[in-house]
N, C-alpha and C positions, 0 to 999 in steps of 0.2 A: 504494500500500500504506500502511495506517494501523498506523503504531506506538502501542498504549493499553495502559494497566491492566487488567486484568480482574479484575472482583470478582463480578459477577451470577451466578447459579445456571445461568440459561440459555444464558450463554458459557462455565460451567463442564463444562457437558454436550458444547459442541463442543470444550472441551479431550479430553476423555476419545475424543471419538469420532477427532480425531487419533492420541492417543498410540495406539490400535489398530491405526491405520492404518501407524504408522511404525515399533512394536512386534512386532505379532501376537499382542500379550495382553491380560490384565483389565489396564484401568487404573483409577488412582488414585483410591478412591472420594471424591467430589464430600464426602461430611462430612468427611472430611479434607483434603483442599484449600479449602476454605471455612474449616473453624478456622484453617487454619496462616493466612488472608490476614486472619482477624481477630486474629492475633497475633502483627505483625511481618512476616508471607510477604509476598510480592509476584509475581502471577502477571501478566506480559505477554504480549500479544499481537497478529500479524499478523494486518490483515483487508483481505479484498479486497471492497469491499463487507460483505454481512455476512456474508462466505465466513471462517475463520481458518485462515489460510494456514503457520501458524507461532506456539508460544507457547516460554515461558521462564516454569518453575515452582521457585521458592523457598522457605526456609523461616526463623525465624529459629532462631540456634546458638549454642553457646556452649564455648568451648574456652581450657586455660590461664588462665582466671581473665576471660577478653575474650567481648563479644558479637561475632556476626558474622553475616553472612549465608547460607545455605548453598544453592548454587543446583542443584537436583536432576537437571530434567528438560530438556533442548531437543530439542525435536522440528520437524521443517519438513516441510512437504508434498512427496512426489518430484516434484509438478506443478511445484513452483518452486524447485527446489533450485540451489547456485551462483549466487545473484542477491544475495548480501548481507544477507539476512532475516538470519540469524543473529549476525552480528555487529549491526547495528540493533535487536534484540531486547536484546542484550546490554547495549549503548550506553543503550537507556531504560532497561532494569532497574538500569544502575549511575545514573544522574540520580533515579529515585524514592528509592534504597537511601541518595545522598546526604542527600536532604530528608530520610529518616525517621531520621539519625544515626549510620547503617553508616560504619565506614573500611573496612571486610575482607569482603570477598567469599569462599568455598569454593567449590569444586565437584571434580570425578574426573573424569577421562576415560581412556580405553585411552591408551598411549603410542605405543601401535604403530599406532594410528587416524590419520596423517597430514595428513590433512584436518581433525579437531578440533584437532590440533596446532599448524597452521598457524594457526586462528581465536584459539587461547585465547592462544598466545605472542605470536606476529608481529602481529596484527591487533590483539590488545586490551591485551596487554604484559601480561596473568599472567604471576607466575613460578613455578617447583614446586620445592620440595626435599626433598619426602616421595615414598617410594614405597611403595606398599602389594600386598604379594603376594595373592593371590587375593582381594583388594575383599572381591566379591559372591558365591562361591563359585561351584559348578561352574552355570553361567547355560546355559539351552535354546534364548534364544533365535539367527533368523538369524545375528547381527552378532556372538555373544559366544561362541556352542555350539562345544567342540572345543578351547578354552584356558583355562587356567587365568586369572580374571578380573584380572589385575595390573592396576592402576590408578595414574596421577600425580593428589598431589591439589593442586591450584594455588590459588596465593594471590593474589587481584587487590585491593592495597593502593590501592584507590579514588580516596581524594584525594592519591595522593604526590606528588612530583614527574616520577618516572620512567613515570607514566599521567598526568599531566595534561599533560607535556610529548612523550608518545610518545618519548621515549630510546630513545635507539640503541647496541650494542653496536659496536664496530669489530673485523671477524671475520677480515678479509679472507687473514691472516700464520697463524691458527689450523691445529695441526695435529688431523690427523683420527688418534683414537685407537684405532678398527681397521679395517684394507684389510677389502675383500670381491674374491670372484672371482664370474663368473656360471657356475652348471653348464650341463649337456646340456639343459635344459627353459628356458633364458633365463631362469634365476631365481638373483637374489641371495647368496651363502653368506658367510656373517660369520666370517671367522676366527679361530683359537682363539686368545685374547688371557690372559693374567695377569690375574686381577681387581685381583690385591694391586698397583694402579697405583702409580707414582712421577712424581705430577701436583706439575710445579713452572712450568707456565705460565701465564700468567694464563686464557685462551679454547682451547675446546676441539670437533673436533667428532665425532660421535658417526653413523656412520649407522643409517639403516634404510629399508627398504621401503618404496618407494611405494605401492604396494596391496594391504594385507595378506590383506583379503578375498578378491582372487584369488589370492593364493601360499595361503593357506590352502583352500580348494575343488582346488587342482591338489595339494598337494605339504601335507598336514596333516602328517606329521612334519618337515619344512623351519622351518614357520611354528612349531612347538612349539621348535624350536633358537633361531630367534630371539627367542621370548620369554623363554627361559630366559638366552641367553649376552646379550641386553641388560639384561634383571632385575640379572645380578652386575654388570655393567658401571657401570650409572645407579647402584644402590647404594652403587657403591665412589665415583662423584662427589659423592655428596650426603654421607657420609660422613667427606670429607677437604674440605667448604666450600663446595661448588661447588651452583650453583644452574642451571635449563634455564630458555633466558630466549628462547628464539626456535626455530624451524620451519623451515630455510631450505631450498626447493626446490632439488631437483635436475635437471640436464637429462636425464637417464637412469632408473636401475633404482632409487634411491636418493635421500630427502632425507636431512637432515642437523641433528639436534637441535644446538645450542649451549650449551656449558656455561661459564659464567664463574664466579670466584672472586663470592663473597656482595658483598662490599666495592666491586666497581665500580658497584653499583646502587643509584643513589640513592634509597630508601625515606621521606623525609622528606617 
């Protein structure tokens, strides 16, 4: 698999024909992804031969008085999903974003998506202290249709020390700050917890669902509880200092977001 830039018109046409594929919608029209890559964007991509197998479409942003990079779209093929394309795509998009003088990286993802969680925290050391209630508003598509779009939007401080050194949080002592039981259907239930927390530890952990996509297809009012009672949850951490700095799987029904106090992550 070939990790490159894409700039050309005619690999901008197999980005489009991916995002359809991994979407089920119009994608992004090719003059606007062509300006955004003549003005700061950066669109990478996976090729198998001259197959693209996976891209990572960017744009550049500007927030707070700072430029930054704002990385929109990642899409991979279900042919080759789980094989590390995604973080590799990532990987080269932060190595060009360096040479073109990005520190800061943006992007959103669902919080309750697991698996992006895993890749953006654990894997690439984003951290998030924003959460934003319905993003994109009420979304049709497969992956989003049936919840209200709540999104984390993470911050990947490029050259710090805590990415260039992959830093480790030490989680291990960490209390979990709410039990779950499983109902009659083997599915998860978050109990009903005080949002108005009294966070005086340093590390924290937080569950959620393994696979929101199936609790949500079996049990759509379950999955709407959990997006709700973790919404107030994350809120009240980010709130009173706390940042999600990791993804840590679980052996069961349940991984486990990670919240530390801002001050233990070296950003330098």
């Amino acid at each position: 698999m070939e990790i490159r830039e894409i700039k050309s018109i005619s690999e901008l046409e197999k980005v489009q024909q991916l995002e359809k594929e991994v979407w089920g919608q119009s994608p992004i029209p090719i003059h606007q992804t062509l300006t955004a890559i003549k003005n700061g964007g950066i669109v990478v991509g996976a090729f198998h031969g001259e197959e693209l197998a996976g891209f990572s479409y960017s744009f550049a942003g500007f927030k707070n008085g700072k430029v930054h990079l704002t990385s929109h779209i990642l899409a991979i093929s279900s042919m080759v999903r789980e094989q590390g394309i995604g973080e590799a795509l990532k990987w080269e998009q932060r190595k060009i974003a360096i040479e073109r003088g990005y520190e800061m990286m943006l992007w959103t993802y669902d919080p309750l998506e697991t698996r992006n969680g895993y890749l953006n925290l654990t894997k690439l050391h984003a951290i998030c202290d924003t959460y934003i209630e319905n993003c994109y508003g009420e979304m049709q598509d497969g992956l989003n249709k049936g919840l209200p779009s709540d999104r984390f939007e993470v911050n990947w401080h490029l050259t710090s020390k805590y990415v260039e050194e992959k830093c480790t949080i030490d989680f291990t002592n960490a209390s979990v700050i709410a039990p779950y039981s499983m109902n009659e259907s083997h599915f998860p239930v978050l109990a009903e917890v005080d949002t108005q927390l009294s966070l005086k530890e340093e590390v924290y952990l937080l569950p959620v669902p393994q696979n929101m996509q199936l609790l949500k297809a079996a049990d759509p009012d379950l999955a709407l509880e959990w997006r709700l009672k973790t919404r107030l949850l994350i809120q009240s951490f980010f709130s009173k200092g706390y940042v999600a700095v990791r993804l840590e799987k679980g052996k069961k029904e349940v991984h486990y977001y990670v919240f530390v106090k801002r001050e233990l992550i070296d950003l330098t």
